[in-house]
C-alpha positions as semicolon CSV with decimal commas, in nm:
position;residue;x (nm);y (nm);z (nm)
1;X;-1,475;-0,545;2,050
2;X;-1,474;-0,500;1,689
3;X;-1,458;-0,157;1,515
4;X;-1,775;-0,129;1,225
5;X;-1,717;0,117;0,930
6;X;-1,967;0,362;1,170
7;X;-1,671;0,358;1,426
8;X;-1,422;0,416;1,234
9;X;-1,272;0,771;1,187
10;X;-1,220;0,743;0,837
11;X;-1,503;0,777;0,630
12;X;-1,522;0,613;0,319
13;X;-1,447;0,621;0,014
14;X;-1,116;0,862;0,074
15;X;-0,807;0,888;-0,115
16;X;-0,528;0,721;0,155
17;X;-0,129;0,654;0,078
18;X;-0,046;0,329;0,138
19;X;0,384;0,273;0,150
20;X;0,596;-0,039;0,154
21;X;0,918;-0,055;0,199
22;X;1,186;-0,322;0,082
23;X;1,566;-0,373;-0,025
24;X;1,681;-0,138;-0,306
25;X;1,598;-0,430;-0,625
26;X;1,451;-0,469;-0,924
27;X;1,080;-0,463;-0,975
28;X;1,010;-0,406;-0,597
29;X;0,769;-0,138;-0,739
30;X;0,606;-0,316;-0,997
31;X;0,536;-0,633;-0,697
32;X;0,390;-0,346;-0,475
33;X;0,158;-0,236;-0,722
34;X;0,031;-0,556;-0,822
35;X;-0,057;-0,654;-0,497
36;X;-0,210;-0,324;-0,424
37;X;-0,430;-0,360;-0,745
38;X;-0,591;-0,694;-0,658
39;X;-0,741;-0,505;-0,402
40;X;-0,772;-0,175;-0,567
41;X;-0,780;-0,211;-0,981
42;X;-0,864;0,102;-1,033
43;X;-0,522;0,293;-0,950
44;X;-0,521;0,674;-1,099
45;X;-0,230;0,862;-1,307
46;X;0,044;0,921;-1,060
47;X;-0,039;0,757;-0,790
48;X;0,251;0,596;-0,726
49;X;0,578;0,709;-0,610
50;X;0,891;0,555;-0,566
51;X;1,189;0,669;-0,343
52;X;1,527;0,511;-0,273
53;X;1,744;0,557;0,085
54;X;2,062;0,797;0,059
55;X;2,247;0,469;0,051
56;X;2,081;0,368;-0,208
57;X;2,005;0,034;-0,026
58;X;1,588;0,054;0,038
59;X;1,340;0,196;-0,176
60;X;0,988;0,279;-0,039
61;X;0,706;0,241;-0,244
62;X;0,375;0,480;-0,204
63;X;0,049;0,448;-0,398
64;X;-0,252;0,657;-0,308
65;X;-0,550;0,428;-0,332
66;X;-0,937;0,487;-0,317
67;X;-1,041;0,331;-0,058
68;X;-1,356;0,198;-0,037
69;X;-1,374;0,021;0,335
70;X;-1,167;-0,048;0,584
71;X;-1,172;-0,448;0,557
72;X;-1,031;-0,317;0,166
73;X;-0,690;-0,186;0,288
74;X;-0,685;-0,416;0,628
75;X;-0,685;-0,692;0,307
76;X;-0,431;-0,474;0,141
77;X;-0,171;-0,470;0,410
78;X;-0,215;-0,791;0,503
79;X;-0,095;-0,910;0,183
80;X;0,195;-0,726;0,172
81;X;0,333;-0,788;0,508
82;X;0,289;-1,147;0,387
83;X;0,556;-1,114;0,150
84;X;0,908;-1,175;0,201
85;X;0,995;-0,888;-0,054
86;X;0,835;-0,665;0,182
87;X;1,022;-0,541;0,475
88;X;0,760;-0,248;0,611
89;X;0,401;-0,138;0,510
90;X;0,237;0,157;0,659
């Protein structure tokens, strides 16, 4: 059975975080934003935040998108589990 937007609990459009996580590097942030903003181009002032581990060895990367459908941030985390930069996306 497949869920429609009119099953969903979410209703649309809605602000919703979307974080990735990955090894503590350079431009891990700037690769999780691009990705993100193929899907969503239209990314507001501050909405994205970055955060290292205590070791300093991961960083996780959150950017609040609008969200238009579900099939828009199913697309969206698809893509970044597809990338071997990314270790986690939630």
């Amino acid at each position: 059975m497949q869920d429609t937007e009119e099953d969903s609990i979410m209703s649309f459009p809605c602000q919703f975080p979307i974080k990735a996580m990955g090894m503590a590097e350079e431009g891990f942030d700037v690769l999780v934003v691009s990705i993100i903003r193929k899907h969503a181009p239209d990314l507001s002032e501050g909405a994205v935040k970055s955060r290292q581990s205590q070791e300093g060895k991961y960083i996780s990367v959150t950017v609040i998108v609008e969200a238009e459908s579900r099939q828009q941030l199913d697309n969206i985390y698809l893509e970044l589990t597809a990338h071997e930069k990314v270790l986690m996306a939630l």
